[in-house]
PDB file of N, CA, C and O in Angstrom:
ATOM      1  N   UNK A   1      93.217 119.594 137.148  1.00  0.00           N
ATOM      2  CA  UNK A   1      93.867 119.227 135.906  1.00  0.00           C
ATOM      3  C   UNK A   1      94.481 120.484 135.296  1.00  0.00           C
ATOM      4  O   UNK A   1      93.819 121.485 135.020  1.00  0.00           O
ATOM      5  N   UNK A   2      95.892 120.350 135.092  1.00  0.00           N
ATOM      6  CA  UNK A   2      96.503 121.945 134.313  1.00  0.00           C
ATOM      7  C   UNK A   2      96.898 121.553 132.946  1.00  0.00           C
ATOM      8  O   UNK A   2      97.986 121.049 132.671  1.00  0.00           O
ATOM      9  N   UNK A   3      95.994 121.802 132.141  1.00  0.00           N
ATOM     10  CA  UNK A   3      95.556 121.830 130.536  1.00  0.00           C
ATOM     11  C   UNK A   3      96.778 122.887 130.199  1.00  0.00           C
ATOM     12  O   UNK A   3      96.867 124.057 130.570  1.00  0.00           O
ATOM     13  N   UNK A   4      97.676 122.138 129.401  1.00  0.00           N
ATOM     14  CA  UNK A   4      98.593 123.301 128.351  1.00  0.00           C
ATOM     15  C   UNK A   4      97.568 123.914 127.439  1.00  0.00           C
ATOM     16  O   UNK A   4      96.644 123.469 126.759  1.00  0.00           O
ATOM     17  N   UNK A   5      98.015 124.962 127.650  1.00  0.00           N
ATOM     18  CA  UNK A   5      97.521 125.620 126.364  1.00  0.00           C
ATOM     19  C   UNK A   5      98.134 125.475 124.884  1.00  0.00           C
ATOM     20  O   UNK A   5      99.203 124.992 124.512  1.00  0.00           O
ATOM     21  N   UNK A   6      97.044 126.083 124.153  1.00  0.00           N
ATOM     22  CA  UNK A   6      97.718 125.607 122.943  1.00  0.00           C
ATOM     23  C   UNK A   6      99.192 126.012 122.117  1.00  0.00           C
ATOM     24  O   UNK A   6      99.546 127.062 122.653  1.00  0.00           O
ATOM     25  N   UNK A   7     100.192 125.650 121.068  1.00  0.00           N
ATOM     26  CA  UNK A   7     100.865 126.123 120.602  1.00  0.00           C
ATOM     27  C   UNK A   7     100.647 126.429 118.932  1.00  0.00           C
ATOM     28  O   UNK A   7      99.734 125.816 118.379  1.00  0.00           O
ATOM     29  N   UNK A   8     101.054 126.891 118.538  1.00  0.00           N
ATOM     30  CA  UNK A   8     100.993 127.300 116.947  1.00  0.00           C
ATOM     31  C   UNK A   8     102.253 126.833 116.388  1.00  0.00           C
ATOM     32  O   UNK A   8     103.233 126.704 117.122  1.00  0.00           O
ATOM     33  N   UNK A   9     102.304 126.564 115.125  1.00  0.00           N
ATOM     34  CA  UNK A   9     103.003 126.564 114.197  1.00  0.00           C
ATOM     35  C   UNK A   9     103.233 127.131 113.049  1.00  0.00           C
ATOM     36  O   UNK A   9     102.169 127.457 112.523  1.00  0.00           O
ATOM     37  N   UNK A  10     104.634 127.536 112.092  1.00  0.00           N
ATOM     38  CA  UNK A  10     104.741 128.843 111.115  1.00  0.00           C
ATOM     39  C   UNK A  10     103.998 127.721 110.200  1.00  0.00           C
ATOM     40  O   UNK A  10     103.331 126.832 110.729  1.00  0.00           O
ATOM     41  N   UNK A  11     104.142 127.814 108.932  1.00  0.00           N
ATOM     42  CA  UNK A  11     103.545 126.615 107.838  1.00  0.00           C
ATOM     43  C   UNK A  11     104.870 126.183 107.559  1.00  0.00           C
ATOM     44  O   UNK A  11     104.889 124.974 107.331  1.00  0.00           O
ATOM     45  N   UNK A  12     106.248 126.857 107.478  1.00  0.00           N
ATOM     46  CA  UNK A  12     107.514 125.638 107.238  1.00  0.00           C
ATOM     47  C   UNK A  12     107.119 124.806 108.596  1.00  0.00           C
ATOM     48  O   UNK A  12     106.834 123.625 108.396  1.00  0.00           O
ATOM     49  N   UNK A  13     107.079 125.154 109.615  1.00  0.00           N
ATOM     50  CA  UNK A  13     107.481 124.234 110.414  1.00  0.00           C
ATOM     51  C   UNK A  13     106.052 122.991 110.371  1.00  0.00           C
ATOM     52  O   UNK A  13     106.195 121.904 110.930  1.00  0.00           O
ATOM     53  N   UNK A  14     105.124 123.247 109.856  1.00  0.00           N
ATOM     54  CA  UNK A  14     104.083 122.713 109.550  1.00  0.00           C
ATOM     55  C   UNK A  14     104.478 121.238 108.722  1.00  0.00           C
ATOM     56  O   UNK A  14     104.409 120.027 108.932  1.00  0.00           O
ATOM     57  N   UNK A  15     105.003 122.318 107.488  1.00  0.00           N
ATOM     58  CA  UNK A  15     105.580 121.621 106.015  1.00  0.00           C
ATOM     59  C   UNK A  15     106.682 120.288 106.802  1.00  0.00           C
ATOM     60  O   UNK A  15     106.823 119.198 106.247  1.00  0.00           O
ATOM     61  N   UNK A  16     107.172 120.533 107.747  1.00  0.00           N
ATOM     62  CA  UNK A  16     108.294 119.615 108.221  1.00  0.00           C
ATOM     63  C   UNK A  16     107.691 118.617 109.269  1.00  0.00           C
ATOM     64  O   UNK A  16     108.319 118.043 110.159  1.00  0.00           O
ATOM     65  N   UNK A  17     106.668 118.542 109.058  1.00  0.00           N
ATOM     66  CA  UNK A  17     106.243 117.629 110.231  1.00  0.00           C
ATOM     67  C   UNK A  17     104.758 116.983 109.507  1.00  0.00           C
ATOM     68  O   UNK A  17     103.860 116.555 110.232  1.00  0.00           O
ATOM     69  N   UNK A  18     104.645 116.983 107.985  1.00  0.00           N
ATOM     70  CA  UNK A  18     103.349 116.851 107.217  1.00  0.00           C
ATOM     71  C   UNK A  18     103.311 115.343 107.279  1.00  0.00           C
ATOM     72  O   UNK A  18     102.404 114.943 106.550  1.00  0.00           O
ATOM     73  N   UNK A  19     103.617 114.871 107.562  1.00  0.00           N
ATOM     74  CA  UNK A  19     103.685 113.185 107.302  1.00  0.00           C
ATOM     75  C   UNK A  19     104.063 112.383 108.637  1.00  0.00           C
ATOM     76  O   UNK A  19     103.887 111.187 108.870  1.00  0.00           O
ATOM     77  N   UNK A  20     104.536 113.211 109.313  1.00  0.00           N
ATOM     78  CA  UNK A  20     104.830 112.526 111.301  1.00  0.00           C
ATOM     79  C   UNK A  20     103.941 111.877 111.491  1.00  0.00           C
ATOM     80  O   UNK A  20     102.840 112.416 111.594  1.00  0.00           O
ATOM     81  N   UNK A  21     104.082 110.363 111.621  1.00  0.00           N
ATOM     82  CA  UNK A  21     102.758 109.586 112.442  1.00  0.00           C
ATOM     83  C   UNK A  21     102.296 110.536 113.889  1.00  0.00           C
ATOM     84  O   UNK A  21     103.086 111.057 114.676  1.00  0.00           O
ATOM     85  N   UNK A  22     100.752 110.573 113.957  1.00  0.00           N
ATOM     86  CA  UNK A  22     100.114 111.739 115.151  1.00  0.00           C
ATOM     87  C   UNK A  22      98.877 111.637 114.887  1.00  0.00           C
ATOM     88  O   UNK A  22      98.304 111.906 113.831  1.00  0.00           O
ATOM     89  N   UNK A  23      98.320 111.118 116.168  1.00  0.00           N
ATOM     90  CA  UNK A  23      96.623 111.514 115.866  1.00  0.00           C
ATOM     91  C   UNK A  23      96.231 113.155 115.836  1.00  0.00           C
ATOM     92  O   UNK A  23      96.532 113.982 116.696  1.00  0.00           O
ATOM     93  N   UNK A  24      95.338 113.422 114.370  1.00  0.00           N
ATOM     94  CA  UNK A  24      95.372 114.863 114.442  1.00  0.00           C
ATOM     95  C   UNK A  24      93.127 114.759 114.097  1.00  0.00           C
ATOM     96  O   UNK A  24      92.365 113.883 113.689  1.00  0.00           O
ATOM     97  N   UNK A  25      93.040 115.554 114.361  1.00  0.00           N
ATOM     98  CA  UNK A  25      91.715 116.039 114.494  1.00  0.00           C
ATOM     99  C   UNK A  25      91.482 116.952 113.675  1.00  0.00           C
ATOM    100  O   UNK A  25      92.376 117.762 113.429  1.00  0.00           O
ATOM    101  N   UNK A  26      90.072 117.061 112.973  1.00  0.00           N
ATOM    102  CA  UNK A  26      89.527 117.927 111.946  1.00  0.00           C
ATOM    103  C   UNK A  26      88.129 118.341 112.835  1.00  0.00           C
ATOM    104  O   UNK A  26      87.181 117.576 113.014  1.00  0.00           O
ATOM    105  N   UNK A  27      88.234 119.779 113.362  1.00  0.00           N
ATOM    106  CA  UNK A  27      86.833 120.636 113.898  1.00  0.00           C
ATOM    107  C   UNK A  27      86.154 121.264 112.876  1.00  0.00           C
ATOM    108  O   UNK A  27      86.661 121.945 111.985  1.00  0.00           O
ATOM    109  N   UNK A  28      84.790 120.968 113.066  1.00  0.00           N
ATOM    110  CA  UNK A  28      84.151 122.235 112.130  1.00  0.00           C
ATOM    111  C   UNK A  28      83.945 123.357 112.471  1.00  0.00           C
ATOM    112  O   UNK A  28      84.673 123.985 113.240  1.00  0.00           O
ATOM    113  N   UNK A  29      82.703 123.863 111.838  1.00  0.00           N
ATOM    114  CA  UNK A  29      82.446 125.226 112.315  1.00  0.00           C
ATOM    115  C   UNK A  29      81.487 125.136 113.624  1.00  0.00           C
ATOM    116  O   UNK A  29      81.631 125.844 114.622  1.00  0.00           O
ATOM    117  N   UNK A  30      80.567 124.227 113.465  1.00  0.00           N
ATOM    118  CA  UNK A  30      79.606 123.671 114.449  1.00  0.00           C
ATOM    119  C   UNK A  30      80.321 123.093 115.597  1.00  0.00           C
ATOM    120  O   UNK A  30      79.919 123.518 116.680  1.00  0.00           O
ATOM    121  N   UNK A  31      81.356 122.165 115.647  1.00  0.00           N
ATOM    122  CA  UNK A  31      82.507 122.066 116.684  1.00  0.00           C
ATOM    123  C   UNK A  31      82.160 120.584 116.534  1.00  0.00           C
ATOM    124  O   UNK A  31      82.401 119.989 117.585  1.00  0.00           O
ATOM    125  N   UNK A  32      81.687 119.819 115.603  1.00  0.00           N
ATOM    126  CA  UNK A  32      81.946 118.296 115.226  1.00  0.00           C
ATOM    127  C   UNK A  32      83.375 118.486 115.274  1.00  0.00           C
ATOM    128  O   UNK A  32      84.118 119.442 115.496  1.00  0.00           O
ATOM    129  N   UNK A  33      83.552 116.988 114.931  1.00  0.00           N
ATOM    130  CA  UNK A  33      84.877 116.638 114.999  1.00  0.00           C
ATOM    131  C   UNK A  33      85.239 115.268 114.324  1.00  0.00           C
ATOM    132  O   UNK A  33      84.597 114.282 114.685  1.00  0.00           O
ATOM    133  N   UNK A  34      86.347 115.109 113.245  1.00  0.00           N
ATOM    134  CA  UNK A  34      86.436 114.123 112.349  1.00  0.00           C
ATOM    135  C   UNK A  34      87.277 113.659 112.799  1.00  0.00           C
ATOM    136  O   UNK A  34      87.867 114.632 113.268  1.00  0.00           O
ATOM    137  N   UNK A  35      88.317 112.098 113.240  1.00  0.00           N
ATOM    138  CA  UNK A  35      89.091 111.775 113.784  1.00  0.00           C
ATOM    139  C   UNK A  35      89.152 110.393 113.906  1.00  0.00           C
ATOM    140  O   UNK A  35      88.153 109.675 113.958  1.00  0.00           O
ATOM    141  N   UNK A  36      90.549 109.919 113.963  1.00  0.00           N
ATOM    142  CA  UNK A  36      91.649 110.319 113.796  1.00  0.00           C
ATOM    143  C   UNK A  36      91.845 110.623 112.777  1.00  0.00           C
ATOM    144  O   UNK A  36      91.013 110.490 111.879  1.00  0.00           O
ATOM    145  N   UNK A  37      93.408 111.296 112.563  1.00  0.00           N
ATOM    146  CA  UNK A  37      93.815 111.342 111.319  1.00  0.00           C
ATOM    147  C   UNK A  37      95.719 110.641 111.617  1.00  0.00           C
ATOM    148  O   UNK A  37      96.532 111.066 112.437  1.00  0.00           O
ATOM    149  N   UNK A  38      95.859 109.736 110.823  1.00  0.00           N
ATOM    150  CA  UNK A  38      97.274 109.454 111.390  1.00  0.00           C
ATOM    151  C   UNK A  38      98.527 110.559 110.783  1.00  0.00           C
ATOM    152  O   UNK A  38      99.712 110.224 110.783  1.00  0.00           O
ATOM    153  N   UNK A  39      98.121 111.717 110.350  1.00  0.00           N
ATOM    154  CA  UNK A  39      99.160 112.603 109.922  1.00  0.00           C
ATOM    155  C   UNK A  39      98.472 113.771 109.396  1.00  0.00           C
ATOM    156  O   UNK A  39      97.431 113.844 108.745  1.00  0.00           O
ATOM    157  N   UNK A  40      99.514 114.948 109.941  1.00  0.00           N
ATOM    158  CA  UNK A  40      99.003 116.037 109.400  1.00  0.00           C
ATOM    159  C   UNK A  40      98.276 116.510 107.781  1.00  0.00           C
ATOM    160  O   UNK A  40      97.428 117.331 107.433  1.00  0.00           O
ATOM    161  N   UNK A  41      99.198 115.420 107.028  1.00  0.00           N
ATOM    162  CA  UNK A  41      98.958 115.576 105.262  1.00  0.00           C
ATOM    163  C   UNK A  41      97.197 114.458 105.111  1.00  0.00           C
ATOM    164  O   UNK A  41      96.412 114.440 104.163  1.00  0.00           O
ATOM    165  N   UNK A  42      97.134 113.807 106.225  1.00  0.00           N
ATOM    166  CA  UNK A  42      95.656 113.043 106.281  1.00  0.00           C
ATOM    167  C   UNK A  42      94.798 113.932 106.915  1.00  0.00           C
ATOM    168  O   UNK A  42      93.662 113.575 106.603  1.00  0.00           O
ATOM    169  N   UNK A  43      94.751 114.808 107.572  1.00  0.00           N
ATOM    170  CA  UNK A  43      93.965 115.660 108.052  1.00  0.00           C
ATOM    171  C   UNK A  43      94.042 117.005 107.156  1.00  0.00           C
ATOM    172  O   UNK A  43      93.238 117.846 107.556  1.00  0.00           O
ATOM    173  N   UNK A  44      94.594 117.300 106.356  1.00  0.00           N
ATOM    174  CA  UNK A  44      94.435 118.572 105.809  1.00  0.00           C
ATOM    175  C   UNK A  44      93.665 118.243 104.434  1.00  0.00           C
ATOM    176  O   UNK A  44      93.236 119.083 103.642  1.00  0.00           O
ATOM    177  N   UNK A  45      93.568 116.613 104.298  1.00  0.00           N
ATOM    178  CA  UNK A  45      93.008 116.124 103.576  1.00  0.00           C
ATOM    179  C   UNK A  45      91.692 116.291 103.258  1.00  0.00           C
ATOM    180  O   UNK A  45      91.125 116.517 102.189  1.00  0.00           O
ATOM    181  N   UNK A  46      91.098 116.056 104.986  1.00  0.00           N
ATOM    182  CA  UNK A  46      89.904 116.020 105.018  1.00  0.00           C
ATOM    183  C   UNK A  46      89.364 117.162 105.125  1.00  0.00           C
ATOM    184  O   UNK A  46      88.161 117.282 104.891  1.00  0.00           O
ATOM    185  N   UNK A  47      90.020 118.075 105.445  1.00  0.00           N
ATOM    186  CA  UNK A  47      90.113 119.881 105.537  1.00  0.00           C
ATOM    187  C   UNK A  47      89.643 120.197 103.913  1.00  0.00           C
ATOM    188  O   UNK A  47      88.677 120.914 103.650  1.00  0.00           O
ATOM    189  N   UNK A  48      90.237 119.737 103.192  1.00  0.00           N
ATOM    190  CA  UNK A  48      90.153 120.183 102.334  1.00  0.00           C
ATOM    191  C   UNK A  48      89.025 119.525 101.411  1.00  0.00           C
ATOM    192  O   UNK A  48      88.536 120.094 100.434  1.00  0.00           O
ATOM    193  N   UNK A  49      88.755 118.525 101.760  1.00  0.00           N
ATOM    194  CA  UNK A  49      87.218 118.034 101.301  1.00  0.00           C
ATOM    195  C   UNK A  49      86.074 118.465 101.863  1.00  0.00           C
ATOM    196  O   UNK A  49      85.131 118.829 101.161  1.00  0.00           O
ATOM    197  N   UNK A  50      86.039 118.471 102.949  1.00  0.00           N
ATOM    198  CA  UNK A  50      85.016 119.931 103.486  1.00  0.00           C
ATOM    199  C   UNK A  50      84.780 121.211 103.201  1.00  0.00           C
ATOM    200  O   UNK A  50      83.711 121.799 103.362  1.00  0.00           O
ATOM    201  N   UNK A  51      86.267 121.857 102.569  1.00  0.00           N
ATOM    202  CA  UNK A  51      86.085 122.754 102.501  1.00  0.00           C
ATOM    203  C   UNK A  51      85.525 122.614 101.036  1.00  0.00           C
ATOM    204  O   UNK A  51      84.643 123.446 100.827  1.00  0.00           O
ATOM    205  N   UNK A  52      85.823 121.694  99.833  1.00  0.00           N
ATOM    206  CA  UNK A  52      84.781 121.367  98.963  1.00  0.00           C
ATOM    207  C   UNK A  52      83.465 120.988  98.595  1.00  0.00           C
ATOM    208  O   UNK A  52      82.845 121.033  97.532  1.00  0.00           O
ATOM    209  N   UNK A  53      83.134 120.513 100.008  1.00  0.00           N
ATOM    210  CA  UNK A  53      81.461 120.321 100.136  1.00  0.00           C
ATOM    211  C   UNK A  53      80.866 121.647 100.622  1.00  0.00           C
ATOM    212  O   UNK A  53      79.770 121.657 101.182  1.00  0.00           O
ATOM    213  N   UNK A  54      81.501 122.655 100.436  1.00  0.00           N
ATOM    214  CA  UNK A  54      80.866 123.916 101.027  1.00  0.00           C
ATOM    215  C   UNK A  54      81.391 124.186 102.807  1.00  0.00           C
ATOM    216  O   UNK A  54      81.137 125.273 103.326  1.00  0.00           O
ATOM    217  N   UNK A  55      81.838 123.513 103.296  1.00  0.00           N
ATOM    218  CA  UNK A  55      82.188 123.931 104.331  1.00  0.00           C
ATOM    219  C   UNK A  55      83.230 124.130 104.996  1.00  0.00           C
ATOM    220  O   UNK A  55      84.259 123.520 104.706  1.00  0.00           O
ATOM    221  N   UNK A  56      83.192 124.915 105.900  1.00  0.00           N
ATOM    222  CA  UNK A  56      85.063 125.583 106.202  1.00  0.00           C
ATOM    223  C   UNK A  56      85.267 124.814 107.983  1.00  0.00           C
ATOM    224  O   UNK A  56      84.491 125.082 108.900  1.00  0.00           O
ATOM    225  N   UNK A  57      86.472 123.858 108.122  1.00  0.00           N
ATOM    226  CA  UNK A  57      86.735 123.721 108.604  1.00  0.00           C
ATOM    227  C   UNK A  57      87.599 124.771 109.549  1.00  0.00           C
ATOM    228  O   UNK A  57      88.449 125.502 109.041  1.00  0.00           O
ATOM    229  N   UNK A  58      87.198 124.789 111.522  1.00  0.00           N
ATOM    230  CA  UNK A  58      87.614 125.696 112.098  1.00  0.00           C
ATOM    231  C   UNK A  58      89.007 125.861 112.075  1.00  0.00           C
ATOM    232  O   UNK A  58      89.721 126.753 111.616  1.00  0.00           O
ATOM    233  N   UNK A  59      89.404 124.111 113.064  1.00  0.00           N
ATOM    234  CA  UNK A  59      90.439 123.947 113.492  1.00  0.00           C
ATOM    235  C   UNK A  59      91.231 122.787 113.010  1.00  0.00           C
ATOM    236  O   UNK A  59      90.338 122.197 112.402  1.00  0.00           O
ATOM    237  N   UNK A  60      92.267 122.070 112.866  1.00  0.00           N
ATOM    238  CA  UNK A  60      93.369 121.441 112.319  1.00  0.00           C
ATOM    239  C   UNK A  60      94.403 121.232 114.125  1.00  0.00           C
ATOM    240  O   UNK A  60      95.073 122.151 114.595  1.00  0.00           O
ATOM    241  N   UNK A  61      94.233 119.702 114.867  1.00  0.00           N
ATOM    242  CA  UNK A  61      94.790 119.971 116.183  1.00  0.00           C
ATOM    243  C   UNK A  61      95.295 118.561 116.275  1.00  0.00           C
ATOM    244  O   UNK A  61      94.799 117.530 115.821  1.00  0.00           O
ATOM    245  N   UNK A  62      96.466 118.763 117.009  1.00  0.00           N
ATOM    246  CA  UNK A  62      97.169 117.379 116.899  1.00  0.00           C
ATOM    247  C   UNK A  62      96.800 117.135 118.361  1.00  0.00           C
ATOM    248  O   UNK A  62      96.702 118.155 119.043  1.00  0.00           O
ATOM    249  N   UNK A  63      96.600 116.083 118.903  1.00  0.00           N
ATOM    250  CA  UNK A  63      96.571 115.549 120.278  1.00  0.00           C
ATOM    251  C   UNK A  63      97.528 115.068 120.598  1.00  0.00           C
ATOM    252  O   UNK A  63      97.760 113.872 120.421  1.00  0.00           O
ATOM    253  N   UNK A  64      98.149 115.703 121.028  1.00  0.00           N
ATOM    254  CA  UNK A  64      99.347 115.087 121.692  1.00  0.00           C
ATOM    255  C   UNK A  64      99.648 116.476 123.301  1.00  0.00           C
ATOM    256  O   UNK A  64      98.790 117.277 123.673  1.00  0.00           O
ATOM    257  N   UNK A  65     100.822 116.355 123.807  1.00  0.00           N
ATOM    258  CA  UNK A  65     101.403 117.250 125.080  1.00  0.00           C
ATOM    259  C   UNK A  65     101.342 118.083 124.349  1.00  0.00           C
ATOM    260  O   UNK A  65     100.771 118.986 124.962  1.00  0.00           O
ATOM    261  N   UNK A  66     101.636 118.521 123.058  1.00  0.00           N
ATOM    262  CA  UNK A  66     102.279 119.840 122.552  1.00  0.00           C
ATOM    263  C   UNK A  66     100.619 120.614 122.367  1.00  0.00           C
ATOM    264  O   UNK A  66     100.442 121.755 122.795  1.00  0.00           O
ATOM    265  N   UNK A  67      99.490 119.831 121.686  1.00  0.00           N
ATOM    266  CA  UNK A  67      98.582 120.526 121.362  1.00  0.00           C
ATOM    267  C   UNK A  67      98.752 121.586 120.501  1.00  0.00           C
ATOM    268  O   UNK A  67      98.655 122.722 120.967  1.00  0.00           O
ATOM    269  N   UNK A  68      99.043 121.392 119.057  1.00  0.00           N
ATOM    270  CA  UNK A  68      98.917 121.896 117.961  1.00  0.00           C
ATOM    271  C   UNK A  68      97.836 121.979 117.642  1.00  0.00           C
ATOM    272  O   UNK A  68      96.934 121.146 117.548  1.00  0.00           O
ATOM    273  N   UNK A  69      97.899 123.124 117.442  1.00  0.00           N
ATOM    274  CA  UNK A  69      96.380 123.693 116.742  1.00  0.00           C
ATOM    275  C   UNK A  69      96.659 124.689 115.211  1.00  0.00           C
ATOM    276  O   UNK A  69      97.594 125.465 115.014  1.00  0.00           O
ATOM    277  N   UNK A  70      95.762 124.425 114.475  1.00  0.00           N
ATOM    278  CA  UNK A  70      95.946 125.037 112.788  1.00  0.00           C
ATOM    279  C   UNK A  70      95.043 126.168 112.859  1.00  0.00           C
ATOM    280  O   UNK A  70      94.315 125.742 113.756  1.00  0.00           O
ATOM    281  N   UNK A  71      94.629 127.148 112.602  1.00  0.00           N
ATOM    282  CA  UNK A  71      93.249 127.935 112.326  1.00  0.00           C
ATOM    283  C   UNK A  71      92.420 127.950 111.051  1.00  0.00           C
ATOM    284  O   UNK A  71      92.442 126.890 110.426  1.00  0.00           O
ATOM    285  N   UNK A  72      92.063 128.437 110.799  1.00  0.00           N
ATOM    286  CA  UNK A  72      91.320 128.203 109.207  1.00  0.00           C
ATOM    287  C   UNK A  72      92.202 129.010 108.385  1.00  0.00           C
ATOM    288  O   UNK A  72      92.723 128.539 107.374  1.00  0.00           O
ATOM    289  N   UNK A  73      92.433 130.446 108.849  1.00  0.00           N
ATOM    290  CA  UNK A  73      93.294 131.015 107.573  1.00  0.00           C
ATOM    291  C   UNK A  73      94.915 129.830 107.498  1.00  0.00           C
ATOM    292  O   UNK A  73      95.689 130.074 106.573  1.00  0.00           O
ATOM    293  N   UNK A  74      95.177 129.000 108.186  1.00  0.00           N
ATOM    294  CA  UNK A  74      96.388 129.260 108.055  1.00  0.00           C
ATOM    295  C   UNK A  74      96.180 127.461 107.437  1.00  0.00           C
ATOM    296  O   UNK A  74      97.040 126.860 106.794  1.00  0.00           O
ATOM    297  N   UNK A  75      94.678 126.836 107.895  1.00  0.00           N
ATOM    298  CA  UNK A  75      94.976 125.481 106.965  1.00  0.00           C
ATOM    299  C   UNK A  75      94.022 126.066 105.598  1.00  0.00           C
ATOM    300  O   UNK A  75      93.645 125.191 104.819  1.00  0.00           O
ATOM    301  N   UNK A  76      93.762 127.014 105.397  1.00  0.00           N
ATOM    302  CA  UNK A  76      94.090 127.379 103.729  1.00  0.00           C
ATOM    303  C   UNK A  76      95.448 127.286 103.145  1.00  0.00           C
ATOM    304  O   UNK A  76      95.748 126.640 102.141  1.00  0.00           O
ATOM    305  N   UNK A  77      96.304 128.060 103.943  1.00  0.00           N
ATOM    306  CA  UNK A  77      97.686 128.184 103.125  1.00  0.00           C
ATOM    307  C   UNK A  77      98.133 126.779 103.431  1.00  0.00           C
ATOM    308  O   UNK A  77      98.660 126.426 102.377  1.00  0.00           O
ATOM    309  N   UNK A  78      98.183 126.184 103.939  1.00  0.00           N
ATOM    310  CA  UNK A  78      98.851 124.924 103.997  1.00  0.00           C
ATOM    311  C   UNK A  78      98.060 123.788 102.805  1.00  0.00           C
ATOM    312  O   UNK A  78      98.527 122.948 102.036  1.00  0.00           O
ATOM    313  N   UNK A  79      96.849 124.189 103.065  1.00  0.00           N
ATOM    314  CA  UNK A  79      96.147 123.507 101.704  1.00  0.00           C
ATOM    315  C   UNK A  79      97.025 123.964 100.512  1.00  0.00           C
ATOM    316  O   UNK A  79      97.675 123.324  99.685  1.00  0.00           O
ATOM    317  N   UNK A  80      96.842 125.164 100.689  1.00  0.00           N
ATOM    318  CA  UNK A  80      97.420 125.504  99.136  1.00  0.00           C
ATOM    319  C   UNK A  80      98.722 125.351  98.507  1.00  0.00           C
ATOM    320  O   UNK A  80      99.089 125.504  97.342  1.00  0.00           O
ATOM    321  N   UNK A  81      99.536 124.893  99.939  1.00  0.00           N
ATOM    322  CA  UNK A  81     101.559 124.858  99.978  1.00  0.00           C
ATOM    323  C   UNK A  81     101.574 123.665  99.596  1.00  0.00           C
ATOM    324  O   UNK A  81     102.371 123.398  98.696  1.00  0.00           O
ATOM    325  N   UNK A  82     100.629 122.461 100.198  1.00  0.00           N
ATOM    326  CA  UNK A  82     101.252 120.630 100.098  1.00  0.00           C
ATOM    327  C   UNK A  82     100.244 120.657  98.579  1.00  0.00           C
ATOM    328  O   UNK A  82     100.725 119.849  97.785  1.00  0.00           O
ATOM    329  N   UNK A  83      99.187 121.262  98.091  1.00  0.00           N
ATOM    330  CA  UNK A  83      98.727 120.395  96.757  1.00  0.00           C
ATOM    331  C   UNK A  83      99.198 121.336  95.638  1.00  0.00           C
ATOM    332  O   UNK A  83      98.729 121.062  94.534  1.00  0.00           O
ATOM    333  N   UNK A  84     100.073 122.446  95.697  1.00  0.00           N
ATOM    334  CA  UNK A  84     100.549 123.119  94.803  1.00  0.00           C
ATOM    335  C   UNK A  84     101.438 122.482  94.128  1.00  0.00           C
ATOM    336  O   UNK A  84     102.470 122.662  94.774  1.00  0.00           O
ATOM    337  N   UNK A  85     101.721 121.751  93.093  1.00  0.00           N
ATOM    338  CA  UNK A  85     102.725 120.668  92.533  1.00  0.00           C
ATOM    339  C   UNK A  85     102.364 119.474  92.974  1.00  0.00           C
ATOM    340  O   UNK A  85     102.564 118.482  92.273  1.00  0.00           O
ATOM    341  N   UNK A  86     101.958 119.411  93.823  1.00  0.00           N
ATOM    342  CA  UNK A  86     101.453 117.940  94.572  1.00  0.00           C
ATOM    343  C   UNK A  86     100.223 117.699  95.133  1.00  0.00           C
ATOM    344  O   UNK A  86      99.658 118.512  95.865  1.00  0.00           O
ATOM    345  N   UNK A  87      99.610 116.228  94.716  1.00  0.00           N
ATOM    346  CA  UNK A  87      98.343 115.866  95.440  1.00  0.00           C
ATOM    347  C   UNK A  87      98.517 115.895  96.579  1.00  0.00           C
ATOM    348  O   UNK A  87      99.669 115.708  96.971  1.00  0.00           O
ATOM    349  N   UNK A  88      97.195 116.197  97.788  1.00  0.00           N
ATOM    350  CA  UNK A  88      97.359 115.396  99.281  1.00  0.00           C
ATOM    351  C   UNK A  88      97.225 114.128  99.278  1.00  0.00           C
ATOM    352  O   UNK A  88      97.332 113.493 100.327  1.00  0.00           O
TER     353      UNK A  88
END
């Protein structure tokens, strides 16, 4: 089996794809896993309610060919870009 590796995204290009129907996945630190999420702005959701119960979500990963993956510093800033003026 030849597994792509993963790709990254800047946070505009993030910002432009926040609402794309996509099953996306929420990892913890322990390596649970919350899922589905039908859009990136539904998964940063839950990112961000974890990260209110005290805990920091690892990863932010879309399943799809492309395999998007978020890291923690970078679904902070994206937390902080979509609810700045706006709810998730």
């Amino acid at each position: 089996m030849n597994k792509s590796p993963p790709t990254y995204r800047t946070d505009e290009q993030l910002e432009f794809i926040l609402d794309e129907t996509a099953d996306w996945i929420v990892r913890d630190m322990d390596g649970f896993l919350t899922w589905p999420f039908a859009s990136l702005r539904d998964a940063l959701g839950r990112a961000e309610e974890r990260t209110a119960a005290g805990e920091s979500p690892r990863t932010v990963s879309r399943l799809s060919n492309e395999r998007i993956v978020i890291r923690m510093t970078q679904i902070k800033r994206m937390i902080c870009r979509v609810t700045d003026g706006a709810s998730l």
